[in-house]
C-alpha positions in Angstrom: 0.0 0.0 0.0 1.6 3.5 -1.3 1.8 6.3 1.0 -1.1 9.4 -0.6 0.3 12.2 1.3 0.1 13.9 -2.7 -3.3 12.3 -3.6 -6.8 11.1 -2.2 -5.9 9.5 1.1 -8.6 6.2 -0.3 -10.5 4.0 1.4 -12.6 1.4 0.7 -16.4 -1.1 1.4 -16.4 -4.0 0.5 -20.9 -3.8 1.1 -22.1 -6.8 1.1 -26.2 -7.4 0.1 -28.6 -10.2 0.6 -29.2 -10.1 -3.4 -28.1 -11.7 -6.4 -30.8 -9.7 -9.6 -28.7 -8.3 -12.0 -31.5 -5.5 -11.5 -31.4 -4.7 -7.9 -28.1 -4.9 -7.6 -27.1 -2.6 -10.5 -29.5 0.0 -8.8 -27.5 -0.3 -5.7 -24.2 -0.2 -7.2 -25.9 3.2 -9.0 -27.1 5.0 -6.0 -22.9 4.4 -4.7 -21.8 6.6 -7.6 -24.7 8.8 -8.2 -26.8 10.5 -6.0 -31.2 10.8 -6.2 -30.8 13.8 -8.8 -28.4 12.3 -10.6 -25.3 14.1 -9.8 -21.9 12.5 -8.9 -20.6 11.4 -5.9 -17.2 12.8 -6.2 -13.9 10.5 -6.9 -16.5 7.7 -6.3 -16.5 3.8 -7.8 -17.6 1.0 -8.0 -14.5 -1.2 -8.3 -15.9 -4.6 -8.8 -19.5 -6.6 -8.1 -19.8 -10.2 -6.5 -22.8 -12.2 -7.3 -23.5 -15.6 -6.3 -27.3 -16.8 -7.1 -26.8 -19.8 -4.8 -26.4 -17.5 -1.4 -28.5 -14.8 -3.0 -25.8 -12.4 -1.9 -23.7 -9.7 -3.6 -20.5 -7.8 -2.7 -20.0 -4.6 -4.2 -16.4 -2.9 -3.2 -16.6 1.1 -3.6 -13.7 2.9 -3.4 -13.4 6.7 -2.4 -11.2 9.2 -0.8 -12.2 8.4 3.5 -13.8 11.7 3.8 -16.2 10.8 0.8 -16.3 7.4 1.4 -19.3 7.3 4.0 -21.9 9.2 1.8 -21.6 6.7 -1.0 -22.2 3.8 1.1 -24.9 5.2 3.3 -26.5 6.2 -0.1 -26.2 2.3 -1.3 -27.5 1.3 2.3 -30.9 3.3 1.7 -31.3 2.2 -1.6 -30.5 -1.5 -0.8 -33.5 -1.5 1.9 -35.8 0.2 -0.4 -35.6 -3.3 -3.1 -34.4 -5.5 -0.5 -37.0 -7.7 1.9 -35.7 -9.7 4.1 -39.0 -11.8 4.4 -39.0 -12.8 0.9 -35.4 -13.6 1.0 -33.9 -17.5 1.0 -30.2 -18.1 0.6 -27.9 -20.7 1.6 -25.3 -17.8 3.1 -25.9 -16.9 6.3 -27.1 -13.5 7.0 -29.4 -11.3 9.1 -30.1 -8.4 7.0 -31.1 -6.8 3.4 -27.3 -4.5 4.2 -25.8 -7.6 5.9 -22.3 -6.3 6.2 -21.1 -2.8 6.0 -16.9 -3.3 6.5 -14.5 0.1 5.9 -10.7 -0.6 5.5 -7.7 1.9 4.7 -6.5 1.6 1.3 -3.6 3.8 2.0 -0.8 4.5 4.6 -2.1 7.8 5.3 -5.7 6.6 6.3 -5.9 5.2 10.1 -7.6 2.6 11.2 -9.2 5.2 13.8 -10.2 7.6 11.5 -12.3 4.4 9.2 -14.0 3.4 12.6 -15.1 7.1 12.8 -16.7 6.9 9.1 -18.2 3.2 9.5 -19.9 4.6 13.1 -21.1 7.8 11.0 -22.5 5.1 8.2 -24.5 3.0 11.2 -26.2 6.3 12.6 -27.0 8.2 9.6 -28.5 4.9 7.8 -30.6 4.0 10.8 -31.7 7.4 10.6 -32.4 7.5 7.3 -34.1 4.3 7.2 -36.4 3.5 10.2 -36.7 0.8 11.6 -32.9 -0.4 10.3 -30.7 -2.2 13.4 -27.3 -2.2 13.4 -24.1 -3.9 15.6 -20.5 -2.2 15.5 -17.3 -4.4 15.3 -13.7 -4.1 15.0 -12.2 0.3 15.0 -16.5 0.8 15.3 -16.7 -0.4 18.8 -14.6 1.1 21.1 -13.4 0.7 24.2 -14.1 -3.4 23.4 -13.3 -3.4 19.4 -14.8 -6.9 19.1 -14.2 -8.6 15.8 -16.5 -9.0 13.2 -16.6 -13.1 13.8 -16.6 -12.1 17.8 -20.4 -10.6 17.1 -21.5 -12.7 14.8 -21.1 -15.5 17.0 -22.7 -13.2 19.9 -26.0 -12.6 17.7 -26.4 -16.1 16.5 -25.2 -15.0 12.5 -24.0 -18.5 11.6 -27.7 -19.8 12.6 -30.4 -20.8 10.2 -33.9 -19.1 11.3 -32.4 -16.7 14.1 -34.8 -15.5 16.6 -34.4 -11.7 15.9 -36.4 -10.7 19.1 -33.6 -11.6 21.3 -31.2 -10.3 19.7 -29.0 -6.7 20.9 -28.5 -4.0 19.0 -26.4 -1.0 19.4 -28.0 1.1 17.0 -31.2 2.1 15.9 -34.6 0.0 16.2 -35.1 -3.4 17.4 -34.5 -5.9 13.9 -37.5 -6.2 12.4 -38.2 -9.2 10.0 -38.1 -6.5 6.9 -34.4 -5.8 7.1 -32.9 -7.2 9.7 -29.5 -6.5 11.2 -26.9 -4.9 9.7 -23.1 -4.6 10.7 -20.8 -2.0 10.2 -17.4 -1.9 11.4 -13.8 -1.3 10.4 -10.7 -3.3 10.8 -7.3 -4.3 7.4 -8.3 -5.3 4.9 -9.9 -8.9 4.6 -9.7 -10.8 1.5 -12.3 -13.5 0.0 -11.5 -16.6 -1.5 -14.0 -19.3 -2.1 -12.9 -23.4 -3.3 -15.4 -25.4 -4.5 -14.6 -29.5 -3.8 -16.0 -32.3 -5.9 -17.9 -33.4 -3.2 -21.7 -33.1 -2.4 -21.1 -34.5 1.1 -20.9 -31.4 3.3 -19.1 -33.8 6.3 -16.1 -33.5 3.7 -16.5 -29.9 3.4 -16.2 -29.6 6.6 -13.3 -31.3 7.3 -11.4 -29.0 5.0 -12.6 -26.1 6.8 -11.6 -27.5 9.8 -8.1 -28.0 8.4 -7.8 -24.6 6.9 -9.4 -22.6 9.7 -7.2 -20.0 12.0 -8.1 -21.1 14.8 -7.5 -24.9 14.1 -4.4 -26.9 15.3 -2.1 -26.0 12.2 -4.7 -24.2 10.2 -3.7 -21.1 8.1 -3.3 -18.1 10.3 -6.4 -15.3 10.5 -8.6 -17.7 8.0 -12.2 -17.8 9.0 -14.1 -20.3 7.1 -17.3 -21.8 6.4 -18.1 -25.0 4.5 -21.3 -24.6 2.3 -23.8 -26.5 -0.3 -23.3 -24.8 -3.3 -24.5 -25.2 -7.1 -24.7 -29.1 -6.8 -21.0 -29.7 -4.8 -20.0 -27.9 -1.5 -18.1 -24.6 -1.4 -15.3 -23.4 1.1 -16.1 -20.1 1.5 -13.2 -17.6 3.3 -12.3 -14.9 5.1 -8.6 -14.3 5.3 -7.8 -11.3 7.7 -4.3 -9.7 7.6 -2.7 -9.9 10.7 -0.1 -7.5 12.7 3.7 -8.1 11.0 4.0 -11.3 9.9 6.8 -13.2 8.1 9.7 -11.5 5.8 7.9 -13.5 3.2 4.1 -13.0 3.4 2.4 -10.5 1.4 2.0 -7.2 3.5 1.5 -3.7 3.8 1.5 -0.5 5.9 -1.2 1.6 7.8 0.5 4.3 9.5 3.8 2.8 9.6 2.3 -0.7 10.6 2.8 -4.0 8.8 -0.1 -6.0 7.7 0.5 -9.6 6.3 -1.4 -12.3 4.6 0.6 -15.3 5.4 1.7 -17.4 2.0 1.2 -21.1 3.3 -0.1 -23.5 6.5 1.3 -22.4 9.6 2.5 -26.4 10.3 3.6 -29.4 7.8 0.3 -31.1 9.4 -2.1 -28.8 7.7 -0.9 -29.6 4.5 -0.7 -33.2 4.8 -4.3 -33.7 5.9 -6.1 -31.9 3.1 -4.5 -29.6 0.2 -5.6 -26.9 1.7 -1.8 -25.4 0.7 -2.7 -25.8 -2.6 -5.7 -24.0 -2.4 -4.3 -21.4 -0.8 -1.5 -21.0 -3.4 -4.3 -21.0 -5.7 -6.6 -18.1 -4.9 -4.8 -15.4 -6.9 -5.4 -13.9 -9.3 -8.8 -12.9 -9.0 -11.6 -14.8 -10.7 -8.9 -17.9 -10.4 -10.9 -20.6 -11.8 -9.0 -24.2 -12.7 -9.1 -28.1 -12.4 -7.3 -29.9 -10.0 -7.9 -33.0 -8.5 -6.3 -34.5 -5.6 -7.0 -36.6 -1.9 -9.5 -33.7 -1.4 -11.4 -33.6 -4.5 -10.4 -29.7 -4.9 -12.6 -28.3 -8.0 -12.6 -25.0 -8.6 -12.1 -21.4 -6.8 -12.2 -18.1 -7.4 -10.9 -15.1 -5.4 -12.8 -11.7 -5.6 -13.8 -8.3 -4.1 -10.8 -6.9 -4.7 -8.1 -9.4 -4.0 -4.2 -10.6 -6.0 -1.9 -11.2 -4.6 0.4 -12.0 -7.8 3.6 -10.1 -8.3 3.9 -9.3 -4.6 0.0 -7.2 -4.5 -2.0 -7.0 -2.1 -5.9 -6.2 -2.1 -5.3 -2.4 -0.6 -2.6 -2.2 -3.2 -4.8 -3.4 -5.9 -7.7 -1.5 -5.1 -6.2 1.6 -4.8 -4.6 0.8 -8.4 -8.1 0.0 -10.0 -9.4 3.6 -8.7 -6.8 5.3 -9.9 -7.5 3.7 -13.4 -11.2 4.5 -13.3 -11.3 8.0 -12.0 -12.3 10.3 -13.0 -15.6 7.6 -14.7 -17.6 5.8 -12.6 -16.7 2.3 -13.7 -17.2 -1.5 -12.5 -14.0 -3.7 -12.7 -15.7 -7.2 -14.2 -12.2 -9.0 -13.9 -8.3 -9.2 -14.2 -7.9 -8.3 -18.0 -10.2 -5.3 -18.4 -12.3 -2.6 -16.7 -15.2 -1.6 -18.1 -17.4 1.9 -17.4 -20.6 1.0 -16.0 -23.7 1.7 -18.1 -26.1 3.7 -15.6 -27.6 6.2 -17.5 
C-alpha cells in the first residue's frame, strides 16, 4: 500500500447485500456513484460486483477518498432496503439483514484505522436514521473501548444460525430488527480478502473437514482464515475470510497503515495442515482474482475463485490493488468485471 500524502488519502467497502438480480443490484451499485438527482458522488467507484445466485448475496467494493467514502455507502444502504426484503429472502449464506455487512478498510498509509472506525460509526447512525426501523451492531475500530471482531459478534447474535430469533437479539444502534431488514453490521478493521474453493464433493461432512483443516483457529490451520463450509450449485463450497494480521513473516504479502505491517501469510502455519487436506494448494491457488481451474487430488479440490478486490500476484496486495483499479477509473464511474479489463458501467 503506497503512502497518498500527494493524492486522495482512499479508502474502501467491500458492502455486502442479501441479493443476487442483476436489476437490484445494479440499482445499488448506481445509488454508490450517483446521488437521487443524478449528480456524482465525487472521486466515487464502484470497483468490482460479486454475485452468487446460490447465497442470494452480492459484494460490491466502492472505493473513495475516506472523507467521501461514507456518503456513497450510506446512499447504497438506503437504496438496498428500499428493493431488499428480508421476508421474501432464501439463501444458503448466512445472513441477518437486506445490508448484511457494511466493512470500511484503509487503502492507503495515510488513512488510520481510527479515522475508518469514525466513518463506519457515522454510516450506522445516519443509515438507521435514514431508514427507520434499520438495526445495526459495531465491530472491529467501530466499537470502542471493546473493538470486538467482526466473527466475535457474529457468533454473539447467532449470525451463523439458520432461522435466528431476531427478538432476542441486541442491538447498538437504531430499532429493534425487524423481520423487513434485519441487522446490519458495520465496522472497520485491514483489509480482509475472500477466496471461495469449490470440492468435488456433495457431502458437506467432507466440506467440513477442510474447513476444519484450513481454519485459523484450528491446530495448524492457516493463520487469521475464518471459514465456512457450504452447499453450493450441486458440490459444496469453502467459503473464506482471510484477515491480515499485525507483522508477519519476511515473506508474506504485507503492507502498511500508519507505519504498521499487515501480512497475509503465503502457506499453513505447520507441515500437518498440509498433509491432511491440500488446503496449501488452495491457498496458493486463490490469486489472481476470478482464479478458476481443475485440479484434483486426496480432497477432490474443484474450482475457486478469489474476488472483491483481492491478488496477490507479483507481490499485491488487495489495498494495493484497489487503490490501483481507482486510480485507473477515476475520473468515470466504472465496475472492474475481472483481471484483463475494466469496463465503465452503463447507468444512464
Amino acid at each position: 500500500m503506497s503512502s497518498s500524502r500527494l493524492g486522495p488519502r482512499l479508502a474502501a467497502c467491500l458492502l455486502n447485500i442479501s441479493e443476487a438480480r442483476n436489476e437490484i443490484v445494479e440499482r445499488v451499485a448506481k445509488a454508490a456513484v450517483y446521488d437521487k438527482q443524478g449528480g456524482r458522488h465525487e472521486q466515487t467507484t464502484v470497483l468490482n460486483i460479486f454475485r452468487d445466485f446460490d447465497y442470494n448475496r452480492s459484494v460490491l467494493t466502492i472505493a473513495a477518498p475516506i472523507e467521501k467514502l461514507g456518503g456513497a455507502v450510506m446512499s447504497a444502504c438506503v437504496e438496498a432496503c428500499d428493493l431488499i426484503n428480508m421476508e421474501k429472502h432464501s439463501g444458503v449464506h448466512p445472513c441477518l439483514g437486506a445490508v448484511d455487512l457494511v466493512p470500511i478498510y484503509p487503502l492507503c498509509e495515510s488513512v488510520g484505522l481510527g479515522e475508518c472506525g469514525l466513518t463506519a460509526q457515522d454510516v450506522a447512525e445516519g443509515f438507521t436514521q435514514q431508514v427507520p426501523g434499520t438495526s445495526v451492531f459495531l465491530f472491529g475500530f467501530a466499537d470502542p473501548p471493546r473493538y470486538r471482531s467482526l466473527v466475535e459478534r457474529r457468533k454473539e447474535l447467532g449470525w451463523f444460525k439458520q432461522n435466528q430469533d431476531l427478538r432476542r437479539v441486541q442491538t447498538d444502534l437504531g430499532a429493534p430488527p425487524s423481520h423487513r431488514y434485519g441487522l446490519t453490521g458495520v465496522g472497520a478493521s485491514p483489509y480482509v480478502m475472500n477466496c471461495n474453493v469449490t470440492i468435488a464433493t456433495r457431502d458437506l461432512a467432507v466440506g467440513r473437514r477442510v474447513a476444519g483443516a484450513l481454519r485459523g483457529s484450528s491446530p495448524g490451520g492457516v493463520q487469521g482464515v475464518q471459514v465456512m463450509a457450504l452447499p453450493h450449485e450441486g458440490a459444496v463450497e469453502i467459503a473464506c475470510n482471510v484477515e491480515s494480521v499485525q507483522g508477519g513473516e519476511e515473506d508474506w504479502i504485507s503492507y502498511l497503515i500508519q507505519g504498521e505491517r499487515y501480512s497475509y501469510p503465503r502457506q499453513p502455519s505447520s507441515p500437518a495442515a498440509s498433509r491432511s487436506w491440500p488446503g496449501s494448494t488452495a491457498y496458493a491457488r486463490w490469486a489472481p482474482p476470478w482464479w478458476a481451474s481443475r485440479h484434483r487430488s486426496a480432497g477432490g479440490w474443484r474450482s475457486g475463485h478469489c474476488s472483491r478486490g483481492w491478488q496477490s500476484t507479483g507481490g499485491n496486495s488487495g489495498p494495493c490493488t484497489c487503490e490501483g483499479l481507482w486510480r485507473r477509473s477515476n475520473p468515470l464511474p466504472c465496475v472492474y468485471t475481472d483481471q484483463r479489463k475494466m469496463v465503465p458501467a452503463n447507468y444512464d
